[in-house]
LUMMI-776000 format. One line per field, with one value per residue (C-alpha): residue number from 1; residue in one letter; x, y, z. Coordinates in pm, 1 decimal. Layout:
// LUMMI-776000
i <- c(NUM,...)
aa <- c(A,...)
xx <- c(X,...)
yy <- c(Y,...)
zz <- c(Z,...)
This chain:
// LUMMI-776000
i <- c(1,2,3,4,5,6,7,8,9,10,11,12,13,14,15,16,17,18,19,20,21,22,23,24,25,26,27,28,29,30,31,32,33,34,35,36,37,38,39,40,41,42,43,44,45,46,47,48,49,50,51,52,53,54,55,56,57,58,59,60,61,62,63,64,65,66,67,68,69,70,71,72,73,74,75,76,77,78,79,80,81,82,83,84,85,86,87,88,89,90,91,92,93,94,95,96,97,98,99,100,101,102,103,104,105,106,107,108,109,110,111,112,113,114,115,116,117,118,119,120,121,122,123,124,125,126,127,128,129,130,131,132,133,134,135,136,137,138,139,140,141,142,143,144,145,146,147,148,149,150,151,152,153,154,155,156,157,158,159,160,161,162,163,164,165,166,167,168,169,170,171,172,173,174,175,176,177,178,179,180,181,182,183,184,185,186,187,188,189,190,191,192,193,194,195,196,197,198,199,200,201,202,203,204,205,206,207,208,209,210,211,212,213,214,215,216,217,218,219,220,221,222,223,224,225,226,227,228,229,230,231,232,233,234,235,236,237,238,239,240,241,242,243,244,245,246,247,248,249,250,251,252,253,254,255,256,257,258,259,260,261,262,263,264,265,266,267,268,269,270,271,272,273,274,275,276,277,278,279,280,281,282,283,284,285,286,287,288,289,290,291,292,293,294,295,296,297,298,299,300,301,302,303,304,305,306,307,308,309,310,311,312,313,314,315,316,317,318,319,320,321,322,323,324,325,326,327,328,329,330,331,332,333,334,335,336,337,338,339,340,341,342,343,344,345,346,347,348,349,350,351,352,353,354,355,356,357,358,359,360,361,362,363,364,365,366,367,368,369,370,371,372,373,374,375,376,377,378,379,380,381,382,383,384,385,386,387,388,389,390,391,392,393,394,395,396,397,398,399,400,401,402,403,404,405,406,407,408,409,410,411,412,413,414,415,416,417,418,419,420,421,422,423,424,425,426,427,428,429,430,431,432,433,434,435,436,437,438,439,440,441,442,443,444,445,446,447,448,449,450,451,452,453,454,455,456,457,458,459,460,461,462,463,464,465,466,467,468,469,470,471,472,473,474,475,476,477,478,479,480,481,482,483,484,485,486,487,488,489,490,491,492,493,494,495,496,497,498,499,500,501,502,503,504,505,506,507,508,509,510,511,512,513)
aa <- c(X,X,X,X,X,X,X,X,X,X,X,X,X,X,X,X,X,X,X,X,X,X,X,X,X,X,X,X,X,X,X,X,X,X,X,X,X,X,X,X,X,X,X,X,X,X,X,X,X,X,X,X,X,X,X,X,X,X,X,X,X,X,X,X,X,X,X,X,X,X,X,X,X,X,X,X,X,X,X,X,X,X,X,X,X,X,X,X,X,X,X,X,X,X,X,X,X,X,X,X,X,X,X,X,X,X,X,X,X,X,X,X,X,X,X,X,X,X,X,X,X,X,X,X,X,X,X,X,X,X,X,X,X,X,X,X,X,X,X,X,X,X,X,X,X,X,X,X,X,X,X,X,X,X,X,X,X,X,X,X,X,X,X,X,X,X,X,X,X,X,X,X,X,X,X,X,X,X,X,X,X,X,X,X,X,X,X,X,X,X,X,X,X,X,X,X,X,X,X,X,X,X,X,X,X,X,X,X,X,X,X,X,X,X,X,X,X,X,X,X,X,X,X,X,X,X,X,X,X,X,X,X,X,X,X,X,X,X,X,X,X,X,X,X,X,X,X,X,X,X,X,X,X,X,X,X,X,X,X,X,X,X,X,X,X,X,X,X,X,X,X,X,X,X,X,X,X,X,X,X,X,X,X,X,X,X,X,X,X,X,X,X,X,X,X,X,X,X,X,X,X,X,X,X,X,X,X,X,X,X,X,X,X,X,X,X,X,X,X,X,X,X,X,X,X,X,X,X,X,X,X,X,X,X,X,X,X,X,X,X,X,X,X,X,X,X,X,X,X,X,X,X,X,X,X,X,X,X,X,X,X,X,X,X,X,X,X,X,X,X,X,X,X,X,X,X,X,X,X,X,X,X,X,X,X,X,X,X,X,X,X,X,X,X,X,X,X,X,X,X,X,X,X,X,X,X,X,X,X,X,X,X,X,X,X,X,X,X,X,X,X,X,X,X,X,X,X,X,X,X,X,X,X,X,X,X,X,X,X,X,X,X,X,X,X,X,X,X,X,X,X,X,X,X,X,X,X,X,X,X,X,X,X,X,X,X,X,X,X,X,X,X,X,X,X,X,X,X,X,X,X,X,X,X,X,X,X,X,X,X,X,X,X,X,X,X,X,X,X,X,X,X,X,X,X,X,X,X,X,X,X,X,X)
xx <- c(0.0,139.8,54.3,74.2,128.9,195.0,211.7,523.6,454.3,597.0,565.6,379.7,435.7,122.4,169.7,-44.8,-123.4,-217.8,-206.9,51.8,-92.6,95.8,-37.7,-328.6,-357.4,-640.4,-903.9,-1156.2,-1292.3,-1357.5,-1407.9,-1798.3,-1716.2,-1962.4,-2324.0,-2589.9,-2690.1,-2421.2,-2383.8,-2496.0,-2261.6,-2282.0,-2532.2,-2736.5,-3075.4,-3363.4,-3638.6,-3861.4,-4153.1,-4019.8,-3709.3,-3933.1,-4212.5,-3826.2,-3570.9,-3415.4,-3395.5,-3242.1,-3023.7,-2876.8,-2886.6,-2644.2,-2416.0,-2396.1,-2449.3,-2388.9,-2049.0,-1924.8,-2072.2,-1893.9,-1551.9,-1353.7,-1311.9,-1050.9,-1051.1,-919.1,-858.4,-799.4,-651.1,-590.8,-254.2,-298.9,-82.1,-28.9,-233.5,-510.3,-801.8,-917.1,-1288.8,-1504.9,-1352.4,-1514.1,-1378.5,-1553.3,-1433.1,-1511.1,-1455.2,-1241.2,-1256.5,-1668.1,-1854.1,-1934.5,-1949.6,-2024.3,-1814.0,-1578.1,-1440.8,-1078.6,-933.8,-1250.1,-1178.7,-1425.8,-1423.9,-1441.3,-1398.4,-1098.9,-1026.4,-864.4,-988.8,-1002.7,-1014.3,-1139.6,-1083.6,-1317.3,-1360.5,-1526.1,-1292.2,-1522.0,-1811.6,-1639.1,-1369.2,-1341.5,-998.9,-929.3,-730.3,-727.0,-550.1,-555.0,-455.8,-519.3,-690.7,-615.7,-512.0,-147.1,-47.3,-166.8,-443.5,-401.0,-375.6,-372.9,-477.1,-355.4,-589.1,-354.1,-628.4,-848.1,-1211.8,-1314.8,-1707.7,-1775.3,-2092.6,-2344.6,-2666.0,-2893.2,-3293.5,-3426.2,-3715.6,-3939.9,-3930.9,-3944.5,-3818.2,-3779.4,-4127.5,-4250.3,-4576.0,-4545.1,-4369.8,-4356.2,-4022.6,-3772.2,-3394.8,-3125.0,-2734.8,-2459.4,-2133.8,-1731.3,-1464.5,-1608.8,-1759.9,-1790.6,-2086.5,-2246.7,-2541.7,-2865.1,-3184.3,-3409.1,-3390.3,-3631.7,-3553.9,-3302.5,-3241.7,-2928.2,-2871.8,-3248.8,-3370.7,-3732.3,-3611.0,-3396.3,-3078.5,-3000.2,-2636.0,-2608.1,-2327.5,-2152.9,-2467.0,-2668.8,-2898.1,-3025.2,-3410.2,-3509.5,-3865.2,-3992.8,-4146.6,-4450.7,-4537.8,-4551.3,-4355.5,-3993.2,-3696.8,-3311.8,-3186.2,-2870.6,-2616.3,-2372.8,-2032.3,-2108.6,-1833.2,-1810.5,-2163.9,-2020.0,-2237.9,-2119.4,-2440.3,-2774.4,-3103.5,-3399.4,-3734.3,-4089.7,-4303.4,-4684.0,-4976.5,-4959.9,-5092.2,-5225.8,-5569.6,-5710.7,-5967.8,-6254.7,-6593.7,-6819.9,-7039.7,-6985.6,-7212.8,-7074.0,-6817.4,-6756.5,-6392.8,-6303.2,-5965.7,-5803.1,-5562.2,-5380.3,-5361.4,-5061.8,-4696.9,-4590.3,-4369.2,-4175.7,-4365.8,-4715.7,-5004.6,-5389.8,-5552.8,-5981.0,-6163.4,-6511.8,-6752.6,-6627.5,-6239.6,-6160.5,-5861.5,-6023.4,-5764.7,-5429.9,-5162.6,-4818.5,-4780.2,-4470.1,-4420.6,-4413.6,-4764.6,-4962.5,-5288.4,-5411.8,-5745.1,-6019.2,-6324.8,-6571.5,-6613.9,-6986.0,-7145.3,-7271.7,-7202.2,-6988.6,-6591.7,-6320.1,-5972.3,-5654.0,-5324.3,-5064.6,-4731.5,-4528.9,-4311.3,-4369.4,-4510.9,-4736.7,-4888.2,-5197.7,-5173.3,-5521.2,-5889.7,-6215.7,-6529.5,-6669.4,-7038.0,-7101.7,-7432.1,-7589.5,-7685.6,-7910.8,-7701.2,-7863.6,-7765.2,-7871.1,-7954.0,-8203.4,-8460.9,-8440.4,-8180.4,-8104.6,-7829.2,-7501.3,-7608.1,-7425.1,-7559.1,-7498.9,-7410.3,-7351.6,-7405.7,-7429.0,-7352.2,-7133.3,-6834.9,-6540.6,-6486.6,-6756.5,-6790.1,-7009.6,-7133.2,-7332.1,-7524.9,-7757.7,-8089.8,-8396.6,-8459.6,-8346.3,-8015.8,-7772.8,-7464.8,-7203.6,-7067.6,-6819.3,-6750.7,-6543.8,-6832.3,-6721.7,-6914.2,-6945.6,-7155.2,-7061.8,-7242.7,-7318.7,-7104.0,-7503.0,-7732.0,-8099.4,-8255.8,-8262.0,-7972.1,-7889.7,-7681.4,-7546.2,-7305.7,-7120.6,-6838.5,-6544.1,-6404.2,-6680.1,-6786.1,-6833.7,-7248.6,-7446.5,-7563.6,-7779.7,-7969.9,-8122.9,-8292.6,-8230.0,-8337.1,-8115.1,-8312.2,-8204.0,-7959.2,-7571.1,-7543.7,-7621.4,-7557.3,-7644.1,-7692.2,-7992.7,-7857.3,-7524.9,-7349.1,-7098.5,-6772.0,-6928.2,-6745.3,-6977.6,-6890.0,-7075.6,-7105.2,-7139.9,-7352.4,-7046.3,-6694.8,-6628.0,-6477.7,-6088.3,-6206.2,-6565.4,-6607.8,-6835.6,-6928.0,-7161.4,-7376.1,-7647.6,-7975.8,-8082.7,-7706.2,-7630.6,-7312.4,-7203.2,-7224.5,-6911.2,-6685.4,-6741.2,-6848.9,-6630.2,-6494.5,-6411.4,-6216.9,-6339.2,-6041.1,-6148.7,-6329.1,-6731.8,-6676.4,-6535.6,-6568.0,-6692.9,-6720.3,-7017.5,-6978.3,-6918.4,-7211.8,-7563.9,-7796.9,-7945.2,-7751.1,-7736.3,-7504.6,-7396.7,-7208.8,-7062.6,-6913.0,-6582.4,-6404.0,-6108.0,-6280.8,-6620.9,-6835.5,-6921.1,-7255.4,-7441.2,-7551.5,-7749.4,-7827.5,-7934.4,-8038.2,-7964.9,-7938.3,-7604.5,-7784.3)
yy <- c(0.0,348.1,700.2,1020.9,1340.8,1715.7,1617.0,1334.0,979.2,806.3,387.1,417.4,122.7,-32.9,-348.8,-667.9,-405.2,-681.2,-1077.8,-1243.5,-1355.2,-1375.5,-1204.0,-1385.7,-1640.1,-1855.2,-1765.7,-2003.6,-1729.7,-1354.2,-1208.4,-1141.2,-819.3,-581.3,-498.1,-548.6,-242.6,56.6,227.8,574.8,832.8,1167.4,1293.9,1177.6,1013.0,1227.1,967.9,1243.6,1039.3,737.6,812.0,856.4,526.0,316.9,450.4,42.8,181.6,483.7,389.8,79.3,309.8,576.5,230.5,197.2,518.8,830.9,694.2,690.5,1017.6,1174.0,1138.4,1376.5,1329.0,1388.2,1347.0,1078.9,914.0,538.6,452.4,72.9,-26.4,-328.7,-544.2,-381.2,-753.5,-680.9,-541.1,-190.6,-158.3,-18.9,-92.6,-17.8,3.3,-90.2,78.2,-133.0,73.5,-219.4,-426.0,-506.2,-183.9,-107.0,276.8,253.7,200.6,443.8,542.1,501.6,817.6,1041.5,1222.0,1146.1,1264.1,942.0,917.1,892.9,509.4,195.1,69.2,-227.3,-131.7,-409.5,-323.6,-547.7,-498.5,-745.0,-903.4,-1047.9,-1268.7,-1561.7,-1344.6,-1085.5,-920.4,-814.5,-697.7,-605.7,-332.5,-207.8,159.2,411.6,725.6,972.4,1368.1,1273.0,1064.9,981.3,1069.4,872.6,528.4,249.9,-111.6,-359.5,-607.0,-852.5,-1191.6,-1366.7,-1481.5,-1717.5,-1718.9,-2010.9,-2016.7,-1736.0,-1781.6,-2072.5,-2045.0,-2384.7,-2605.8,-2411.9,-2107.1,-2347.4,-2053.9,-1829.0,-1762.4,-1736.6,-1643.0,-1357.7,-1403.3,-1726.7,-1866.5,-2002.9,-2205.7,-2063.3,-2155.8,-2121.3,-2248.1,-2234.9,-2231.5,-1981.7,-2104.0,-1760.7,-1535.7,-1320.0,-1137.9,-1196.9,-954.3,-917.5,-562.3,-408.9,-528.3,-247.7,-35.8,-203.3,14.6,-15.2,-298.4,-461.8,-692.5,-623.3,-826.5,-1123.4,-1278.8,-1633.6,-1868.5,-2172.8,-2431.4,-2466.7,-2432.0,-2104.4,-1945.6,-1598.0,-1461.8,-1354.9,-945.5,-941.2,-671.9,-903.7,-766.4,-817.4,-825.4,-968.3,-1218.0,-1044.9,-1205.9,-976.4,-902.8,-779.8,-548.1,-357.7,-398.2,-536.4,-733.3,-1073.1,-1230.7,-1229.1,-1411.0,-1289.1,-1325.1,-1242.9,-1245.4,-1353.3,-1301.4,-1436.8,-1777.4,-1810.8,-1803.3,-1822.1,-2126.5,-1996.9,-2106.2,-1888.0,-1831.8,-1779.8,-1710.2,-1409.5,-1502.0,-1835.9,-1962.6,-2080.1,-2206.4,-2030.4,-2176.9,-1952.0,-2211.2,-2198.5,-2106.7,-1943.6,-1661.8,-1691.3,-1478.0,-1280.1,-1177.4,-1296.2,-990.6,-985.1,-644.2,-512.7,-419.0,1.3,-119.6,-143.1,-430.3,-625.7,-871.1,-1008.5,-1277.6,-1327.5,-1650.6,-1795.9,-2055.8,-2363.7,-2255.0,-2099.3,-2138.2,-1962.9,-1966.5,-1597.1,-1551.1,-1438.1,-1016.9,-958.5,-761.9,-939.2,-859.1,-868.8,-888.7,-958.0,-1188.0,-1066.0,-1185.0,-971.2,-929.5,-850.9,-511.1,-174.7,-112.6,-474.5,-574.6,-774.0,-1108.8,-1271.8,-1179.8,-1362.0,-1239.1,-1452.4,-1370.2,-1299.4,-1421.9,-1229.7,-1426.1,-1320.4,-1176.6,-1179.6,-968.1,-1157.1,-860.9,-776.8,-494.3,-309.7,-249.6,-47.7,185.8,-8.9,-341.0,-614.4,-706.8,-1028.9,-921.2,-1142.4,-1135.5,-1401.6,-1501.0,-1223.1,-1354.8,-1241.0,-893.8,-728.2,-492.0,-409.1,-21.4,146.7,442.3,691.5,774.5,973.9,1393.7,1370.8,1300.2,1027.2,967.0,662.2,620.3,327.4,108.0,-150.2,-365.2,-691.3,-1026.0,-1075.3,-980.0,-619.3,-304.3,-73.9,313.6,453.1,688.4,684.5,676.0,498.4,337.6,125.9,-196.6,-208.6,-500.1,-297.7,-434.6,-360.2,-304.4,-206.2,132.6,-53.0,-98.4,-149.4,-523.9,-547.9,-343.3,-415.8,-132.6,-121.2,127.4,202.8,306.1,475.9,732.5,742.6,968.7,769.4,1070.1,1472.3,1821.9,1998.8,2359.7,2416.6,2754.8,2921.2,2762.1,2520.0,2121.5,1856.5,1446.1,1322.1,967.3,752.9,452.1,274.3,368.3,623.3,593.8,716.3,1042.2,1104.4,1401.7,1515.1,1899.3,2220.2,2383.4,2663.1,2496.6,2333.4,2381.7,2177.2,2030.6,2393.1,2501.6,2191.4,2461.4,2735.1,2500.9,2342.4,1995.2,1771.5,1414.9,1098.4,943.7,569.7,640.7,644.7,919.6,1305.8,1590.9,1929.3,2306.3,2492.6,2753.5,3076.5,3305.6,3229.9,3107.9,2806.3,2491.2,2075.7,1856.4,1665.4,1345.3,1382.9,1085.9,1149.6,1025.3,1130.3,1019.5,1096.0,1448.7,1460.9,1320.4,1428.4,1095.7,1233.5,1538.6,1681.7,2006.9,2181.0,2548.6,2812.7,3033.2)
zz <- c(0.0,-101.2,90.3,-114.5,46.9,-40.2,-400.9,-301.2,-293.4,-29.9,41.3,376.1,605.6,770.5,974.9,798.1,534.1,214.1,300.0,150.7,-217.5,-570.4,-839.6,-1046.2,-735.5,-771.9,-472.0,-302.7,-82.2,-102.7,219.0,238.9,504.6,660.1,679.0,427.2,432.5,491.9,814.6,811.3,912.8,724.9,997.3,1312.2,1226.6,1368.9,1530.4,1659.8,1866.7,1803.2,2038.5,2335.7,2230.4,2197.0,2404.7,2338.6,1928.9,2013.3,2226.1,1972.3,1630.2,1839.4,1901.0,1511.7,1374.5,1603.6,1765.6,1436.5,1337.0,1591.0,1507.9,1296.9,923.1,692.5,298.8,172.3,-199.3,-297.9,-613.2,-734.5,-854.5,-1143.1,-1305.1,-1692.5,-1829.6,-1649.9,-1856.0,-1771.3,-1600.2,-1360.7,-992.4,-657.5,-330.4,-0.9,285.6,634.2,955.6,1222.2,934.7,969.3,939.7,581.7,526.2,131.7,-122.6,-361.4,-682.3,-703.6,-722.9,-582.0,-245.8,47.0,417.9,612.0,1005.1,1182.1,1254.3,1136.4,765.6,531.2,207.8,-43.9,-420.9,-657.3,-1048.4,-1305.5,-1571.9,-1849.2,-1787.0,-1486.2,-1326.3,-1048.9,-972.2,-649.2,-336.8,-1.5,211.0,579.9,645.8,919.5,929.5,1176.6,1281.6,1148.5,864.9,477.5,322.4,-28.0,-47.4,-254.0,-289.3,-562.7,-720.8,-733.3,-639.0,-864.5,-784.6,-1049.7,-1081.9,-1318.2,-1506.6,-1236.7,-1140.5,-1254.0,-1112.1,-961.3,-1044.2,-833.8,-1136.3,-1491.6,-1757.0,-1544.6,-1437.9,-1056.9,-919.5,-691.7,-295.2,-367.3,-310.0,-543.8,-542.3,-671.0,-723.1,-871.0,-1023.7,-950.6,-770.3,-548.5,-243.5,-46.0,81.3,-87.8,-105.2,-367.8,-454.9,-658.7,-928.4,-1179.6,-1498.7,-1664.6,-1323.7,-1169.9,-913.8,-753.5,-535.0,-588.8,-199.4,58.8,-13.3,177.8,288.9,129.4,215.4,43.8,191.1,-153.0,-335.6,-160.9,-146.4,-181.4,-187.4,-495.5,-537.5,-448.2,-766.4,-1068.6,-1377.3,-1515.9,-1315.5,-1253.7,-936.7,-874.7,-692.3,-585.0,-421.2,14.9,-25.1,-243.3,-421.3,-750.9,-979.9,-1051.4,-1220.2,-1324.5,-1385.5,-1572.1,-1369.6,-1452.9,-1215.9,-1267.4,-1029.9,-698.4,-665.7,-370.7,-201.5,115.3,245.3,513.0,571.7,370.3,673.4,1073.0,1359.4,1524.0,1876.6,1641.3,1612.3,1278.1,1095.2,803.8,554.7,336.5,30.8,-292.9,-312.1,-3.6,98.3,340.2,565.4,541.7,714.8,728.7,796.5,885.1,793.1,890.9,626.7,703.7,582.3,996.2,1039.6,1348.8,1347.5,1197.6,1238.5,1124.3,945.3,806.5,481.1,772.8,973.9,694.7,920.3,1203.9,1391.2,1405.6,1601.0,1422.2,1541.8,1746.5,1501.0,1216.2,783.6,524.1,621.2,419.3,498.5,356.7,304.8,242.4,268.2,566.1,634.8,677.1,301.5,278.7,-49.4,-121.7,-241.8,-212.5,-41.6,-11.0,147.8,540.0,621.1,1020.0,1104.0,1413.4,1729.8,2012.0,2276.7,2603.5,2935.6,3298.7,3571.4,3817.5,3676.4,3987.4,4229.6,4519.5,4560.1,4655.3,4664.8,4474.3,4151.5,3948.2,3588.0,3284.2,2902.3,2673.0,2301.5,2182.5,2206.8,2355.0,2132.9,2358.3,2663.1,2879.0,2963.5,3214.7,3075.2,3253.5,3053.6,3076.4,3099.8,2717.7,2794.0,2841.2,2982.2,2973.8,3337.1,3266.9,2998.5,3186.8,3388.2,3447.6,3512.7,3833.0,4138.3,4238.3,4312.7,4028.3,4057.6,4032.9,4220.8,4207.8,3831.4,3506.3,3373.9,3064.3,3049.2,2694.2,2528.4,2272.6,2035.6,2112.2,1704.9,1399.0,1505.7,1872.0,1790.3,1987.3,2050.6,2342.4,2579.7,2963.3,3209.0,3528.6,3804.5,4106.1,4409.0,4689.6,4812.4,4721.4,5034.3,5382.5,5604.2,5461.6,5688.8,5643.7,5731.6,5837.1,5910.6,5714.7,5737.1,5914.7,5909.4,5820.0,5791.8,5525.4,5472.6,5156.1,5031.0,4826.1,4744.2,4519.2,4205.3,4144.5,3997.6,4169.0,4397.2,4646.7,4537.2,4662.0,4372.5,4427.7,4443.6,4115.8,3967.4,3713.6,3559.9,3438.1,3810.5,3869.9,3713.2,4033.2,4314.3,4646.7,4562.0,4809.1,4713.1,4889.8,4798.5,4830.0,5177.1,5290.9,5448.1,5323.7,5495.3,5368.4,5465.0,5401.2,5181.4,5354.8,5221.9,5300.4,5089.6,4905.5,4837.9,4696.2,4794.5,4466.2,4427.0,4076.6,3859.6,3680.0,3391.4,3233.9,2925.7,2978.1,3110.3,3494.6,3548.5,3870.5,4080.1,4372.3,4510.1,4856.2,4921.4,5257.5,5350.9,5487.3,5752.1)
């Protein structure tokens, strides 16, 4: 390896620069170095949200991409010394921070700022249609020393006869993300790396490349966007072509097997039938487009078992492929058959006494809710009753028990009345003085956010926002201070949500003389 500095060329000694190889050597193995994708280091990746939802993500992409960012840079240039038979081409040069980190590749002779660290440099270019020449170097970047360098391709990597497609695509055909052998021929028994490109673009990717060793025949996974492309099987570092394999790529042939019809809360199987990728997803969607369930499937389990959502219609299984950009490979349409749904409950019930509640036939997709009704108004109180025998968080009135689903617009699927006699408040003053301390005690426990409030007589919700609030906590009891100017007041236990508007319970009026 050769430094050049200040317009001089000097022979700059590096300890293990090159390993020890005769020009033209026959190679069995080309060192498959570095990531499959390069490591980004020209500037810090901005996650935004997603550094505060995955502190884990953040904290592993600044291990491989901000450590490296942070280190100063000096420009550099890499030129490739060749023997005078060697025919002149296109070369590339992969440059691998400690030997493993792939931070792209270069042009011989183009300067680049690169971190400060310790380098291999691997120098690859194609020599007709079976042979690859190329060498290796190891040099140092840092505040003092060379900045030009140079790597001789003085190895041979003999490719044979490239790529040939397996049975599994006759001519070259394969349905789409189905998945197909490959192999191929030579002395060459290395890794490498294999995608799939649009047909005439060889610098795109239609796949993610994947790292493919010396066991084969290999598989890859075919696009899942049927038109013309090439298997490329390529070089890890630098990304040098070595061969190619037309592909075209048909429809997907695959479908899925469900029963045509399902009573709603009904498990059933699904098979996702044909030539299967390697991974995918069975997706089920409402009749409104809502995704009310999926499952990640793989090319060994390509079944997986759905219950059937509460409300019944018209929904639709998927299967598409997996990754953050899916594609759809198949559909067919599953008819939910309603089924009466029926809620067990007392019709009346006074105020905190335990009550047995239950609902049946809907499956396991459903909720139950506690609404208040009548005056022209309703209000939902909680929608988180459980089965059970408990006492419902209700002062005196009508109330609604509803079953609602818990995905598809959460309808509606059963209703039950129930009246709640009886007051929430056990012990109330009549007429206190002002300022006066009062203990006032309660029928049940409060809920987390319920209060115990003072309102002018007749106040409403809207009079929450300027009356005294006092928190139960999870106590019986509270105590409260009349208000200081005389006058005309209710005692109000109000229900609280964080989600929901305060609904007055109860109410007792007493007077501030």
């Amino acid at each position: 390896m050769r430094g050049h500095r200040s317009g001089v060329s000097s022979v700059v000694a590096v300890a293990a620069a090159l390993l020890a190889a005769p020009a033209a050597a026959q190679e069995a193995d080309y060192p498959c170095a570095g990531d499959l994708d390069p490591v980004r280091y020209d500037k810090k990746p901005d996650f935004g949200v997603v550094s505060l939802l995955l502190p884990p993500l953040l904290f592993l992409e600044q291990m491989s991409r901000d450590e490296v960012s942070e280190r100063p840079r000096r420009e550099v240039s890499v030129r490739v010394a060749a023997p005078k038979d060697l025919p002149p081409g296109p070369t590339r040069i992969a440059v691998l921070l400690e030997g493993k980190r792939h931070l792209g590749d270069l042009e011989p002779g183009v300067a680049k700022k690169l971190p400060e660290g310790r380098y291999v440099l691997l120098a690859a270019r194609r020599i007709g249609d079976a042979t690859v020449a190329w060498g290796r170097g190891e040099v140092t970047i840092g505040a003092k020393g060379p900045t030009r360098f140079e790597v001789p391709l003085d190895r041979r990597l003999v490719l044979g006869q490239g790529l040939r497609i397996g049975q599994s695509a006759p001519d070259g055909r394969a349905p789409a993300a189905s998945v197909i052998t490959f192999d191929w021929d030579g002395a060459w028994q290395s890794e490498a790396r294999v995608s799939f490109a649009p047909k005439g673009e060889p610098g795109a990717y239609a796949t993610a490349p994947v790292r493919v060793g010396a066991d084969r025949p290999s598989q890859i996974e075919v696009p899942a966007r049927p038109g013309a492309y090439d298997l490329r099987l390529e070089l890890c570092a630098p990304r040098l072509t070595l061969a190619t394999a037309p592909v075209t790529v048909s429809a997907a042939d695959v479908r899925i097997d469900a029963p045509a019809r399902v009573e709603a809360g009904e498990s059933f199987q699904v098979h996702s039938m044909g030539r299967n990728g390697l991974d995918f997803t069975l997706a089920l969607i409402a009749p409104d487009g809502e995704e009310v369930e999926a499952r990640e499937l793989d090319l060994e389990h390509p079944s997986a078992e759905f219950v059937a959502p509460p409300v019944p219609g018209r929904y639709t299984l998927v299967r598409r492929t997996s990754g953050d950009t899916p594609i759809e490979l198949a559909r067919t349409s599953i008819t939910v058959e309603a089924v009466a749904i029926e809620i067990r409950g007392p019709d009346r019930v006074r105020t905190a006494a335990p009550v047995a509640l239950d609902w049946t036939g809907a499956g396991g997709a459903t909720r139950l809710e506690l609404w208040r009704v009548g005056a022209g108004a309703e209000h939902r109180l909680r929608d988180d009753l459980e089965r059970g025998e408990k006492a419902l968080p209700a002062g005196p009135g009508t109330y609604e028990l509803r079953v609602v689903a818990k995905t598809g617009g959460h309808a509606v699927l059963a209703r039950r009345s129930i009246v709640v006699e009886g007051s929430v408040f056990t012990q109330a003053p009549e007429r206190l003085a002002p300022g006066e301390h009062w203990a006032v005690g309660l029928a049940q426990t409060p809920g987390f956010f319920d209060e115990v409030a003072i309102v002018p007589r007749g106040g409403g919700v809207e009079a929450l926002k300027i009356a005294n609030s006092f928190d139960p906590g999870s106590s019986r009891a509270v105590e409260i201070v009349a208000p200081s100017k005389p006058g005309a007041y209710d005692l109000v236990m109000v229900a609280k949500s964080p989600a929901e508007e305060p609904v007055i319970l109860d109410r007792r009026p007493f007077e501030v003389k």
